[in-house]
PDB file with SEQRES, HELIX, SHEET and CRYST1 records, atoms N, CA, C and O in Angstrom:
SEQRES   1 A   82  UNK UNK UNK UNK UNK UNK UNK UNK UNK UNK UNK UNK UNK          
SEQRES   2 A   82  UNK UNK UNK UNK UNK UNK UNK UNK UNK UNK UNK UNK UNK          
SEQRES   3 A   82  UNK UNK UNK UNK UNK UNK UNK UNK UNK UNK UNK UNK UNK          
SEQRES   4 A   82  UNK UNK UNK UNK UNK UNK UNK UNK UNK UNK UNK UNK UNK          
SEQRES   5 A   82  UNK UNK UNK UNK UNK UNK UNK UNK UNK UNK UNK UNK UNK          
SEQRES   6 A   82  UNK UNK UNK UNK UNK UNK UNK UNK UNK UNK UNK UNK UNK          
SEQRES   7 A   82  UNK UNK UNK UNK                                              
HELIX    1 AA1 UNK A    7  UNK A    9  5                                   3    
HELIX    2 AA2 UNK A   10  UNK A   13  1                                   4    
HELIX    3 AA3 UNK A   55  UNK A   58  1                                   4    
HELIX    4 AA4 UNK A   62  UNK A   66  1                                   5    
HELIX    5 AA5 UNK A   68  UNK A   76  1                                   9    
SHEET    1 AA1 2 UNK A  17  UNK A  21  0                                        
SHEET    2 AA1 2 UNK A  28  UNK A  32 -1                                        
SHEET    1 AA2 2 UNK A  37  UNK A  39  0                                        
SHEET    2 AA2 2 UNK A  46  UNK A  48 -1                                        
CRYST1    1.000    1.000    1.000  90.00  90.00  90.00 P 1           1          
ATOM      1  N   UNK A   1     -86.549-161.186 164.050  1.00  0.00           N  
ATOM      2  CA  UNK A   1     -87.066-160.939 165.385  1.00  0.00           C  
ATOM      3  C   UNK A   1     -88.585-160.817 165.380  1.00  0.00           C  
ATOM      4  O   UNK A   1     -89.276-161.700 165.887  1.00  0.00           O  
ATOM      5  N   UNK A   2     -89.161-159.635 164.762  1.00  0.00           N  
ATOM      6  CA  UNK A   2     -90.470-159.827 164.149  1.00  0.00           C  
ATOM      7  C   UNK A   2     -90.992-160.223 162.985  1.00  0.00           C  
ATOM      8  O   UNK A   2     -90.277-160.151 161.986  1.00  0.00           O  
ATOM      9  N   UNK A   3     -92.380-160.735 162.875  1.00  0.00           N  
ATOM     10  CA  UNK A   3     -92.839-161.470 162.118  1.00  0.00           C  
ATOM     11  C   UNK A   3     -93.285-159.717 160.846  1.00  0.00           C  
ATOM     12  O   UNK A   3     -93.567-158.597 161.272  1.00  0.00           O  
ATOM     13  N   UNK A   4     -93.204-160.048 159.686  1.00  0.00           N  
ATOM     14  CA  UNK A   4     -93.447-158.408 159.195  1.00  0.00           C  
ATOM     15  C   UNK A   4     -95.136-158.100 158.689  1.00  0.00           C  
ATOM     16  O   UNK A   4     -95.617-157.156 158.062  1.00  0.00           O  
ATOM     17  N   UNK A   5     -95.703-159.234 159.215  1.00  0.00           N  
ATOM     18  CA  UNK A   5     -97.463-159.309 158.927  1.00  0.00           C  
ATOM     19  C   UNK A   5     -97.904-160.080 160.316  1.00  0.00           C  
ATOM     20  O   UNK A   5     -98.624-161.079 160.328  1.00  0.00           O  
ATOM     21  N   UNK A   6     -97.217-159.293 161.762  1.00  0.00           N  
ATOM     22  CA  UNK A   6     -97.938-159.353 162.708  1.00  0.00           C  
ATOM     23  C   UNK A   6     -99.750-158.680 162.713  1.00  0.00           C  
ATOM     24  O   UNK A   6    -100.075-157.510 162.512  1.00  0.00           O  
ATOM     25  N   UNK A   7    -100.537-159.688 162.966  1.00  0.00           N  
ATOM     26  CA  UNK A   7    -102.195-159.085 162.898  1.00  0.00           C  
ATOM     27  C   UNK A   7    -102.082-157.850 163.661  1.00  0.00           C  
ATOM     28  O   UNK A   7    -102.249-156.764 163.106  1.00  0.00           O  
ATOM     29  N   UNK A   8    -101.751-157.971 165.161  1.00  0.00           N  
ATOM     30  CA  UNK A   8    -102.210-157.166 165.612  1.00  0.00           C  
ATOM     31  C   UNK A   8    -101.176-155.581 165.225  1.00  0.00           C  
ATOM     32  O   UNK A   8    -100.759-154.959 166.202  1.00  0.00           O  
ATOM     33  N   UNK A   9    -101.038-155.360 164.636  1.00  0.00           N  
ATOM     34  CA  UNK A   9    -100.389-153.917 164.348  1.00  0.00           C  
ATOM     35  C   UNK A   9    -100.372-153.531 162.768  1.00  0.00           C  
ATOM     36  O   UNK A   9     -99.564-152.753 162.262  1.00  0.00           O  
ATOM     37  N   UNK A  10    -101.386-154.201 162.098  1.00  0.00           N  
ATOM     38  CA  UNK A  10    -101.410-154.228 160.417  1.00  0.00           C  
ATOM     39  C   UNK A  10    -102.160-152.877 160.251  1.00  0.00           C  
ATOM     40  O   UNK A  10    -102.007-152.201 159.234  1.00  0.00           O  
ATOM     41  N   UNK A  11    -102.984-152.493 161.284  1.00  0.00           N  
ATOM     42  CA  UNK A  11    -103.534-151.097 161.321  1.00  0.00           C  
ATOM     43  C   UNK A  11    -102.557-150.201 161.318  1.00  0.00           C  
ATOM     44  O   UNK A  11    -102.488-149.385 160.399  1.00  0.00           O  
ATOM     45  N   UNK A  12    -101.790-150.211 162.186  1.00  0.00           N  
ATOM     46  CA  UNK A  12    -100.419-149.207 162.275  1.00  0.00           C  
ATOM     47  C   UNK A  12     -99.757-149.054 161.275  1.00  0.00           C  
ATOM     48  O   UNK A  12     -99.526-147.972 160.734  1.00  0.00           O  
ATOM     49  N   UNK A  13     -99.395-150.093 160.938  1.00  0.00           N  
ATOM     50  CA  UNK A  13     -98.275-150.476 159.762  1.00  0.00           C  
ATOM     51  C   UNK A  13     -98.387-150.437 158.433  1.00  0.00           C  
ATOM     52  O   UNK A  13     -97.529-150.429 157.550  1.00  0.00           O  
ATOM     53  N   UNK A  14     -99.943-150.405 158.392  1.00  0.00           N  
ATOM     54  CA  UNK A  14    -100.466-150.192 156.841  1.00  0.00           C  
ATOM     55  C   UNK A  14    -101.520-149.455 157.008  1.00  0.00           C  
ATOM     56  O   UNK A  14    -102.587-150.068 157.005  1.00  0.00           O  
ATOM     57  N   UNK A  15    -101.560-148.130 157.178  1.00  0.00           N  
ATOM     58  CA  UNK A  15    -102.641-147.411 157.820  1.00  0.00           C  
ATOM     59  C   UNK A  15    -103.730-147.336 156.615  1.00  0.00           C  
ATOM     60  O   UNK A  15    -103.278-147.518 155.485  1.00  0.00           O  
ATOM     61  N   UNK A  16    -105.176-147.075 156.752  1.00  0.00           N  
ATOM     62  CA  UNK A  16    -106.088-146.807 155.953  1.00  0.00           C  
ATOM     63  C   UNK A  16    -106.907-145.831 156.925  1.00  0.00           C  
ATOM     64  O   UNK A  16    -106.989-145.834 158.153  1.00  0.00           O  
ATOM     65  N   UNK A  17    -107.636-144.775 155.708  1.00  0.00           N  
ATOM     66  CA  UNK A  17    -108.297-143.934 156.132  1.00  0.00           C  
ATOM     67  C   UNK A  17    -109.813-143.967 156.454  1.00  0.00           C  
ATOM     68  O   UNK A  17    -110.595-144.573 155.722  1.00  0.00           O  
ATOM     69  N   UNK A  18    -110.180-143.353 157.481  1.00  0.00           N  
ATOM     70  CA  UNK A  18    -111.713-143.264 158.063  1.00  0.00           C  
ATOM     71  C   UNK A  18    -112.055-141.939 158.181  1.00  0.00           C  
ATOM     72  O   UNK A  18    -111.339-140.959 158.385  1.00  0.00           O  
ATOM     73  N   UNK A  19    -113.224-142.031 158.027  1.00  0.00           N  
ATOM     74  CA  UNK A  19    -114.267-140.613 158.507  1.00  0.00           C  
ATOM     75  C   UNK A  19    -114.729-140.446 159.769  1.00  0.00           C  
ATOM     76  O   UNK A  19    -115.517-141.173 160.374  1.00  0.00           O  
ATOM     77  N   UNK A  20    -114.275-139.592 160.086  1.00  0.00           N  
ATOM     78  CA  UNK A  20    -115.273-139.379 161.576  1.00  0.00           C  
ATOM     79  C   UNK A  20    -116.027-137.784 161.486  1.00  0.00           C  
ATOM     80  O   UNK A  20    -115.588-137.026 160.622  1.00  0.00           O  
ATOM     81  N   UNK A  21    -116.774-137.464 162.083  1.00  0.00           N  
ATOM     82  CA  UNK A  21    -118.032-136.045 162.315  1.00  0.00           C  
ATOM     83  C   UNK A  21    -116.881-135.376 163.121  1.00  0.00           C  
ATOM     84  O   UNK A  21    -116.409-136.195 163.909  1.00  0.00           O  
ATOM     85  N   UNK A  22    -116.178-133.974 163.200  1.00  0.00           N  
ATOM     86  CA  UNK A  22    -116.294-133.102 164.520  1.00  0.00           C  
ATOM     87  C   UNK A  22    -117.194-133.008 165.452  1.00  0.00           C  
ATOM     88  O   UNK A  22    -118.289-132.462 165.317  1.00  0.00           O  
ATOM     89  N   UNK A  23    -116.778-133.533 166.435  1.00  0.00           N  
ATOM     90  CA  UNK A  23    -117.251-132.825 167.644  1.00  0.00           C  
ATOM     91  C   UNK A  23    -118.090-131.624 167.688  1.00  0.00           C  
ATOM     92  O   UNK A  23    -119.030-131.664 168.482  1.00  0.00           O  
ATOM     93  N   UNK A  24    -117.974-130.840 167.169  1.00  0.00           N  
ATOM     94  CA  UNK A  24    -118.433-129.157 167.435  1.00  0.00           C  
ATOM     95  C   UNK A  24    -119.141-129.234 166.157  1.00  0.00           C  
ATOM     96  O   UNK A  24    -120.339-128.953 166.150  1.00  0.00           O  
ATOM     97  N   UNK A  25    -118.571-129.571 165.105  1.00  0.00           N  
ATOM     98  CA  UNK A  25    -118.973-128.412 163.906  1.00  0.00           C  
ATOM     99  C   UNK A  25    -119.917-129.870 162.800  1.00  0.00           C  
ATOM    100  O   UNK A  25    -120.725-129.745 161.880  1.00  0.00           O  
ATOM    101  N   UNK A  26    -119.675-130.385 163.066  1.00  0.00           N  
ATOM    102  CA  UNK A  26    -120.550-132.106 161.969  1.00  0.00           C  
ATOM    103  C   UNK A  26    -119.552-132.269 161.096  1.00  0.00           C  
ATOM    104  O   UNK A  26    -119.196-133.443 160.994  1.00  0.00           O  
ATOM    105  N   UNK A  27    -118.790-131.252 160.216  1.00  0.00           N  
ATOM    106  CA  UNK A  27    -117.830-131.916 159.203  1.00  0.00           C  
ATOM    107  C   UNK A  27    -116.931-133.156 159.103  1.00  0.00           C  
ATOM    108  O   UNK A  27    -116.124-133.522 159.957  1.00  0.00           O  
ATOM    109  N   UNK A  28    -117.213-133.783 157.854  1.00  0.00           N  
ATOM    110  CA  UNK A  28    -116.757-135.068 157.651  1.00  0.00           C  
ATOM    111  C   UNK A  28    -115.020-134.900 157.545  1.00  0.00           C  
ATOM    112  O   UNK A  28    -114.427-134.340 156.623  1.00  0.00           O  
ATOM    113  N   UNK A  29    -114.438-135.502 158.667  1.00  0.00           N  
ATOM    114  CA  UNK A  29    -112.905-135.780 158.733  1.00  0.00           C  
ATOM    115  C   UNK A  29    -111.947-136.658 158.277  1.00  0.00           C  
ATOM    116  O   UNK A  29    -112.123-137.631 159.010  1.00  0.00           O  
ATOM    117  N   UNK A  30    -110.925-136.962 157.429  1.00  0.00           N  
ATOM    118  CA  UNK A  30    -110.252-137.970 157.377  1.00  0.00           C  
ATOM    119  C   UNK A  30    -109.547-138.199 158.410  1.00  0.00           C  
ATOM    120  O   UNK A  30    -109.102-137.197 158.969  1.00  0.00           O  
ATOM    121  N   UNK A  31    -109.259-139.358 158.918  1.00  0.00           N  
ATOM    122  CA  UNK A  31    -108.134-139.659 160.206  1.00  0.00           C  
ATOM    123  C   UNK A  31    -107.723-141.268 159.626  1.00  0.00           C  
ATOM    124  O   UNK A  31    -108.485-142.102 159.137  1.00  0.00           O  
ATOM    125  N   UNK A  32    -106.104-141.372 159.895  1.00  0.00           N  
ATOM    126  CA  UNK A  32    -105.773-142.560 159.316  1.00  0.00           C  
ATOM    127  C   UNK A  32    -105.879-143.625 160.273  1.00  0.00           C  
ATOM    128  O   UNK A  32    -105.608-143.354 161.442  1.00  0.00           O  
ATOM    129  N   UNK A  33    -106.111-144.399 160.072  1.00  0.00           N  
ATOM    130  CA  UNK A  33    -106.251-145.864 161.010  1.00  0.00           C  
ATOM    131  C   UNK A  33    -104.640-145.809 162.337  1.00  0.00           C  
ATOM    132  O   UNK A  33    -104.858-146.241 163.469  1.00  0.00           O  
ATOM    133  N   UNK A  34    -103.234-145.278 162.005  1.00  0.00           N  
ATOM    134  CA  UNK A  34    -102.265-145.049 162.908  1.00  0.00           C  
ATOM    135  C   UNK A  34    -102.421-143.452 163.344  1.00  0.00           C  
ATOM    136  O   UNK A  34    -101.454-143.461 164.105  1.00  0.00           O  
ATOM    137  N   UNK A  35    -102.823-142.338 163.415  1.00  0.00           N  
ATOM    138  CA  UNK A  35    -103.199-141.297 163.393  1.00  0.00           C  
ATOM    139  C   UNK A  35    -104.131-141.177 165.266  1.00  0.00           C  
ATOM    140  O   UNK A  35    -105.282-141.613 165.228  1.00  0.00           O  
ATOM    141  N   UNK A  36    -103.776-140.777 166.344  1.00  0.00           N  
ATOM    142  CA  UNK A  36    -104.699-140.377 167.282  1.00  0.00           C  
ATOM    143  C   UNK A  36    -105.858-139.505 167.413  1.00  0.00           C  
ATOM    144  O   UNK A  36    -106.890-139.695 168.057  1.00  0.00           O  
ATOM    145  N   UNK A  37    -105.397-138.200 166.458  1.00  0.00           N  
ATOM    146  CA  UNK A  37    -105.954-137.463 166.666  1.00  0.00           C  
ATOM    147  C   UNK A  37    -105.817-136.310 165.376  1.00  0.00           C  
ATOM    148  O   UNK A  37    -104.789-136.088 164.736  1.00  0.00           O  
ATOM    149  N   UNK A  38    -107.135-135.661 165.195  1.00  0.00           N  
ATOM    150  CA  UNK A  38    -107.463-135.098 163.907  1.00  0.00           C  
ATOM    151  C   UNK A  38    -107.644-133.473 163.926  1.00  0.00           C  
ATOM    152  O   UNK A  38    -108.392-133.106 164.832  1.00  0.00           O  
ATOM    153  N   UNK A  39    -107.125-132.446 163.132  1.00  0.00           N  
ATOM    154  CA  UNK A  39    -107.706-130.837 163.444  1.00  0.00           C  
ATOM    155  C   UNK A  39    -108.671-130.565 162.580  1.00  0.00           C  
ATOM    156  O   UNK A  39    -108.371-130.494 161.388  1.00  0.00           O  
ATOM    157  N   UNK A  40    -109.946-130.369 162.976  1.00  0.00           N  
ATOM    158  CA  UNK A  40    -111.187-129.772 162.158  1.00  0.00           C  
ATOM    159  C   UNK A  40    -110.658-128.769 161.082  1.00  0.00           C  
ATOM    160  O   UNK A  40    -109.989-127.916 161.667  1.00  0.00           O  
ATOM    161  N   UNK A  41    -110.695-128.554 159.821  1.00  0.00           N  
ATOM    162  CA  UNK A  41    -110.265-127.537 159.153  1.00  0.00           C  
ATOM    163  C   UNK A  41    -111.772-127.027 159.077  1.00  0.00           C  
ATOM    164  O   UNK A  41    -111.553-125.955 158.514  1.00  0.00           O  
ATOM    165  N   UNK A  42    -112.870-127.055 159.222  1.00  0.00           N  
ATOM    166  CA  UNK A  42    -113.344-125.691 159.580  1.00  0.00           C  
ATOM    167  C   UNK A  42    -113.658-125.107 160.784  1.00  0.00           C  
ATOM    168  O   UNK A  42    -114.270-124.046 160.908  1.00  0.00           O  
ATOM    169  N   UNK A  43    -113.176-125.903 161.803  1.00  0.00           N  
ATOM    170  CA  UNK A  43    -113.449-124.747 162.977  1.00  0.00           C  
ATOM    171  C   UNK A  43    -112.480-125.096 163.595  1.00  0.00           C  
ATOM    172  O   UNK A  43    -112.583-124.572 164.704  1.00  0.00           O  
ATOM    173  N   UNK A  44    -111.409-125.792 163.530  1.00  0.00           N  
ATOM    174  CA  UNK A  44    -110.096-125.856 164.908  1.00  0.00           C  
ATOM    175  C   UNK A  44    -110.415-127.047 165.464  1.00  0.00           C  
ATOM    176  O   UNK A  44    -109.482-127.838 165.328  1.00  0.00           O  
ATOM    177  N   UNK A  45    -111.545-127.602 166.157  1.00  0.00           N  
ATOM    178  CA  UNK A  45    -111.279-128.304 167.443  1.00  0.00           C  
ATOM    179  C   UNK A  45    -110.546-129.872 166.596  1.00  0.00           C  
ATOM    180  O   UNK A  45    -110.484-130.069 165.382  1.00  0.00           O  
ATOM    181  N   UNK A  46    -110.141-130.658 167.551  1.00  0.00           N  
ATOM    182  CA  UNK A  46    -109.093-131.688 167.785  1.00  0.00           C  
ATOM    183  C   UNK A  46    -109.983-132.916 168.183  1.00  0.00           C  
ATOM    184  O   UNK A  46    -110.483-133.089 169.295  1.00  0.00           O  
ATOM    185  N   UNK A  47    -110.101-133.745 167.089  1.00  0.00           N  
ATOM    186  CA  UNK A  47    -111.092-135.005 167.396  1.00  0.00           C  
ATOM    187  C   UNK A  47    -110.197-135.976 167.249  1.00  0.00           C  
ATOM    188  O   UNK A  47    -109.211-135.904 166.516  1.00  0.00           O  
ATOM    189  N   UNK A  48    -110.484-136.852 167.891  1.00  0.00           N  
ATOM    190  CA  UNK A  48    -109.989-138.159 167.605  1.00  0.00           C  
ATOM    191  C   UNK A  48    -111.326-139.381 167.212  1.00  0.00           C  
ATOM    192  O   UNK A  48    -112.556-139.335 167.212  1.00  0.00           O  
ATOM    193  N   UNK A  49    -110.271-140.446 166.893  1.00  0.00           N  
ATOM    194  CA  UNK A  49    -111.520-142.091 166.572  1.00  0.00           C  
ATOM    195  C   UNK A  49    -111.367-142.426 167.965  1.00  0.00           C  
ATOM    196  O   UNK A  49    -110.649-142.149 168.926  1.00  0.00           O  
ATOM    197  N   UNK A  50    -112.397-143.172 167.643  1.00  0.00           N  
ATOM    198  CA  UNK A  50    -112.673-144.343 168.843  1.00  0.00           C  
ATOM    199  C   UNK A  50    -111.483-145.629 168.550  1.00  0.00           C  
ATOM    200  O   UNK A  50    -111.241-146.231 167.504  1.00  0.00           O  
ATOM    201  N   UNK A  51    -110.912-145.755 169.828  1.00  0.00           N  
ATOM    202  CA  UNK A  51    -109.644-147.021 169.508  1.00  0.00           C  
ATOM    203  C   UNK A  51    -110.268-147.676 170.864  1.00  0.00           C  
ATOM    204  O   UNK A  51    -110.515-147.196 171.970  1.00  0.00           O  
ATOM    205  N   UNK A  52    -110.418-148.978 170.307  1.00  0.00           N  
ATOM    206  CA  UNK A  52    -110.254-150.081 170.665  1.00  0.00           C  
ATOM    207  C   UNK A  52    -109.089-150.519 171.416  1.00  0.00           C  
ATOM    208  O   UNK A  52    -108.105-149.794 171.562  1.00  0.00           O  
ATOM    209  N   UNK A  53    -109.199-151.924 171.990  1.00  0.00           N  
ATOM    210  CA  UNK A  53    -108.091-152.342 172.445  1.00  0.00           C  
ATOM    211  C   UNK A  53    -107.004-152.724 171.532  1.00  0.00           C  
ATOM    212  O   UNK A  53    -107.421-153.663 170.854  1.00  0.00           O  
ATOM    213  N   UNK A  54    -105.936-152.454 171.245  1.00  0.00           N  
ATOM    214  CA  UNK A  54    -104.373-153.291 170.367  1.00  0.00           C  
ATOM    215  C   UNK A  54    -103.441-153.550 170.946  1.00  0.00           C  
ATOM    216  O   UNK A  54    -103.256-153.412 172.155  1.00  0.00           O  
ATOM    217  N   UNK A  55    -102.743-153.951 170.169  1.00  0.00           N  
ATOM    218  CA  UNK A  55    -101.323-154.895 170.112  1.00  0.00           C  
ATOM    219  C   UNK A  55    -100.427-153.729 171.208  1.00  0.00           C  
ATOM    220  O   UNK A  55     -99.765-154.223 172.121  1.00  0.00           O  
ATOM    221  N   UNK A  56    -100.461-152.369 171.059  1.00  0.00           N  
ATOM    222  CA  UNK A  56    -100.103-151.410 171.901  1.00  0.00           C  
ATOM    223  C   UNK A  56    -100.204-151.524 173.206  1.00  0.00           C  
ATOM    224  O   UNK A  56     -99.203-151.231 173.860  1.00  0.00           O  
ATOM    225  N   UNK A  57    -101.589-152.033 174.013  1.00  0.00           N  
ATOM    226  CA  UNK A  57    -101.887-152.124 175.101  1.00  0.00           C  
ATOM    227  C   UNK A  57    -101.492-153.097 176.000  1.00  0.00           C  
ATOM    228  O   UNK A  57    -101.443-153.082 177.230  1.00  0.00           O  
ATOM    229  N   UNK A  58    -101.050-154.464 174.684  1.00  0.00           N  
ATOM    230  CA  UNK A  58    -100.600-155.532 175.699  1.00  0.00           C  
ATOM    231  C   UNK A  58     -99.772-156.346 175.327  1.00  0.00           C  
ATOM    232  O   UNK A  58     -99.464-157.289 176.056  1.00  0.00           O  
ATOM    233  N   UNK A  59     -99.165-156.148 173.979  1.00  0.00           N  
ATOM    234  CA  UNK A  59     -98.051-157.025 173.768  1.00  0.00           C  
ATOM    235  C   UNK A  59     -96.561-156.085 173.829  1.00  0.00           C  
ATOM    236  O   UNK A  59     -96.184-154.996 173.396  1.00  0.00           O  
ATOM    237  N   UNK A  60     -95.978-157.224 174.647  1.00  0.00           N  
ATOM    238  CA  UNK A  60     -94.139-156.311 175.256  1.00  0.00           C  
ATOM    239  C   UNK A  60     -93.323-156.546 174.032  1.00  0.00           C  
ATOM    240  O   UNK A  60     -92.363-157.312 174.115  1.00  0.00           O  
ATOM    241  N   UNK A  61     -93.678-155.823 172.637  1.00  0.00           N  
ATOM    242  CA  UNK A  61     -92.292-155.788 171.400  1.00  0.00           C  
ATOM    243  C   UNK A  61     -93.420-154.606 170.315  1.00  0.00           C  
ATOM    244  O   UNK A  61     -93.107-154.207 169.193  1.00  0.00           O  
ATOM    245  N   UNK A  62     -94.777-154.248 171.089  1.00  0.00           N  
ATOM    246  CA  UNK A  62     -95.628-153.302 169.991  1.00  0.00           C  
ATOM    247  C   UNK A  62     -94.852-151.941 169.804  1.00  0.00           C  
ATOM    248  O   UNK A  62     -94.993-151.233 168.807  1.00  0.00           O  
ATOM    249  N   UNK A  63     -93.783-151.564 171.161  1.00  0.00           N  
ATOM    250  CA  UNK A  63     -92.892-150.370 170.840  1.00  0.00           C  
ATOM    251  C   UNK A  63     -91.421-150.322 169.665  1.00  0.00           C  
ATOM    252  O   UNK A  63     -90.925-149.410 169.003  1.00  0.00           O  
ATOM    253  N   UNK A  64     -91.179-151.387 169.790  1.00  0.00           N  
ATOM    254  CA  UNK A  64     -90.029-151.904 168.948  1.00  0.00           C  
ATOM    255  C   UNK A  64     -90.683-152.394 167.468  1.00  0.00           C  
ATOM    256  O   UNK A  64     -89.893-152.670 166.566  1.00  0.00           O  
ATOM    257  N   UNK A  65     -91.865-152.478 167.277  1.00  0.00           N  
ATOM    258  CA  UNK A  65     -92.686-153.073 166.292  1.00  0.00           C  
ATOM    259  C   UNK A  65     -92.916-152.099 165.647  1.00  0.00           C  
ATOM    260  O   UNK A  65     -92.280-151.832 164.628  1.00  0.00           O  
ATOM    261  N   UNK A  66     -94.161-151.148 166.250  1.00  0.00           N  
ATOM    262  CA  UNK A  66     -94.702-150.187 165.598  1.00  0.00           C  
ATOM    263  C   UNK A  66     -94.124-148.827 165.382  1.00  0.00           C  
ATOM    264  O   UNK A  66     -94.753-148.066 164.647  1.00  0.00           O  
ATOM    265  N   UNK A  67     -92.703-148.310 166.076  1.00  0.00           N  
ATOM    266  CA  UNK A  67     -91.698-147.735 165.998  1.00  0.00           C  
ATOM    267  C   UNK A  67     -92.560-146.563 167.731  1.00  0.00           C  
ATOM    268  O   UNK A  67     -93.704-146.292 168.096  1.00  0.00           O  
ATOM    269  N   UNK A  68     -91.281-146.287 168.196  1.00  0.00           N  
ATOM    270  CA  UNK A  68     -91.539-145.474 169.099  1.00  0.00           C  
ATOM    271  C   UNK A  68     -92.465-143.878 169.185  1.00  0.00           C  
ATOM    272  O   UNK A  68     -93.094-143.473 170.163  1.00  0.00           O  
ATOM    273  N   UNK A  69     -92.341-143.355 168.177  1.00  0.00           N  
ATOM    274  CA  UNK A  69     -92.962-142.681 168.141  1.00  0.00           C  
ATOM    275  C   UNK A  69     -94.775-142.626 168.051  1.00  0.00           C  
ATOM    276  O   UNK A  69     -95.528-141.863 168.655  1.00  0.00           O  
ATOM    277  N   UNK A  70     -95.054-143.525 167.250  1.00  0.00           N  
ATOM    278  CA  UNK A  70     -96.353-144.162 166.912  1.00  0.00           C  
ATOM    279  C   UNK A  70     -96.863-144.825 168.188  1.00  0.00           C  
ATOM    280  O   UNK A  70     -98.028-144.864 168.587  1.00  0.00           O  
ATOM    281  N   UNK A  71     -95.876-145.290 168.697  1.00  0.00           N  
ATOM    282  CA  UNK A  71     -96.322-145.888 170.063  1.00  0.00           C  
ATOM    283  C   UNK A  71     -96.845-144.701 171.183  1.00  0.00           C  
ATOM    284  O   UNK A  71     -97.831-144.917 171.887  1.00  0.00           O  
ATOM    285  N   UNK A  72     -96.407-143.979 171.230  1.00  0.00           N  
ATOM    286  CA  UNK A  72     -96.166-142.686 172.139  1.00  0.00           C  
ATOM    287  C   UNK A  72     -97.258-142.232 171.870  1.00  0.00           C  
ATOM    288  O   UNK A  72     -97.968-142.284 172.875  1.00  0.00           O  
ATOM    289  N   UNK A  73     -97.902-141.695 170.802  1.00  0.00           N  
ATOM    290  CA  UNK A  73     -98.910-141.037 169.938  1.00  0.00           C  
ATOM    291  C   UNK A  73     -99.793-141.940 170.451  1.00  0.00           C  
ATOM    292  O   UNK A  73    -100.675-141.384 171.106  1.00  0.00           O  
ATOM    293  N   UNK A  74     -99.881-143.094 170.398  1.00  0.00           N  
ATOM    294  CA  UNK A  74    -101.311-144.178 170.541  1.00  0.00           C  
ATOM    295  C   UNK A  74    -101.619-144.540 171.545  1.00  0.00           C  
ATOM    296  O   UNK A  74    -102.713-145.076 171.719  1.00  0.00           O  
ATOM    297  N   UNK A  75    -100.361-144.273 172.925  1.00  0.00           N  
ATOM    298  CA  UNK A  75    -100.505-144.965 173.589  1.00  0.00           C  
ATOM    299  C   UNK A  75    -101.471-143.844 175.082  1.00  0.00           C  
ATOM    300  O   UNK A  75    -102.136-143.835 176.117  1.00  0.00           O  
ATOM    301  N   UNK A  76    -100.751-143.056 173.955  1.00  0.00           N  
ATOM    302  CA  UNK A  76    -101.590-141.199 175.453  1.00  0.00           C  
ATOM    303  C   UNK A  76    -102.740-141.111 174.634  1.00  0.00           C  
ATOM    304  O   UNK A  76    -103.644-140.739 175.381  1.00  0.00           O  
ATOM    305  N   UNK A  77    -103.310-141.305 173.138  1.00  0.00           N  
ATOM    306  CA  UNK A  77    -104.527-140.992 172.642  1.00  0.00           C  
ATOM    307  C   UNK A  77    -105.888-141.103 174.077  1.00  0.00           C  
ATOM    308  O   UNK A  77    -106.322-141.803 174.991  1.00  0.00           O  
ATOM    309  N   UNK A  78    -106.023-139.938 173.411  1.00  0.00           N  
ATOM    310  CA  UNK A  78    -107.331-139.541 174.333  1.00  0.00           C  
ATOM    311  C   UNK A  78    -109.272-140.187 173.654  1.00  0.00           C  
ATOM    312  O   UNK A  78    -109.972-139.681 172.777  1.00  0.00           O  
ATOM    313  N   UNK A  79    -109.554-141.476 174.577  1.00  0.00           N  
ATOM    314  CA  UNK A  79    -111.207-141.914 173.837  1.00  0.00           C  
ATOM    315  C   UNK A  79    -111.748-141.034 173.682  1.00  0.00           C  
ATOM    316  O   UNK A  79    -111.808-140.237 174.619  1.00  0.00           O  
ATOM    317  N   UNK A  80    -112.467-140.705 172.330  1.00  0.00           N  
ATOM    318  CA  UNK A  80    -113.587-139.179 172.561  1.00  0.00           C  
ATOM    319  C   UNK A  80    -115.006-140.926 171.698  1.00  0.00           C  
ATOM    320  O   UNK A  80    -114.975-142.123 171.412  1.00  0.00           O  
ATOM    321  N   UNK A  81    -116.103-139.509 171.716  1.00  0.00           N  
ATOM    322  CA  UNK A  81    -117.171-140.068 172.183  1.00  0.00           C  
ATOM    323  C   UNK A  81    -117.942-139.813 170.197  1.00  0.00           C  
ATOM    324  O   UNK A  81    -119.134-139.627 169.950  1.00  0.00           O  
ATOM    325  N   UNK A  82    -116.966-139.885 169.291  1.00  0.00           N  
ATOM    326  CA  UNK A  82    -117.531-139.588 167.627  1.00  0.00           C  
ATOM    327  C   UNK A  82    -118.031-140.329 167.333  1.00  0.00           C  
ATOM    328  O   UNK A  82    -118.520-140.335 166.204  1.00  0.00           O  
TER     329      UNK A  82                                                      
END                                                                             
């Protein structure tokens, strides 16, 4: 049904990790490439990456693809400004 090295969801599906700054505090964060959103371990607040447009936003099989839950998670992610 699906192809198993669809491009647009190779982020999801094979996640790799990035750095982003907190918001509040500057500390360097890991957040995984399928991941929305991140908790500062030294001060609490809740950052997320910057996401782009994906396979989530506009192709009708990215819920059945990328599994429902992941979809759900990516699809309410909130843009912040890191």
């Amino acid at each position: 049904m699906f192809k198993n090295s669809c491009p647009g969801s190779r982020e999801i599906k094979q996640p790799k990790p990035e750095e982003i700054r907190c918001r509040r505090c500057g500390e360097v964060l890991e957040i995984w490439s399928d991941e929305a959103e991140v908790k500062c371990k030294s001060c609490g607040e809740v950052n997320s990456r910057l996401r782009g447009p994906s396979c989530i936003d506009w192709c009708a099989f990215a819920k059945e693809c990328v599994g429902e839950d992941k979809y759900r998670k990516l699809k309410s992610a909130k843009v912040s400004k890191n």
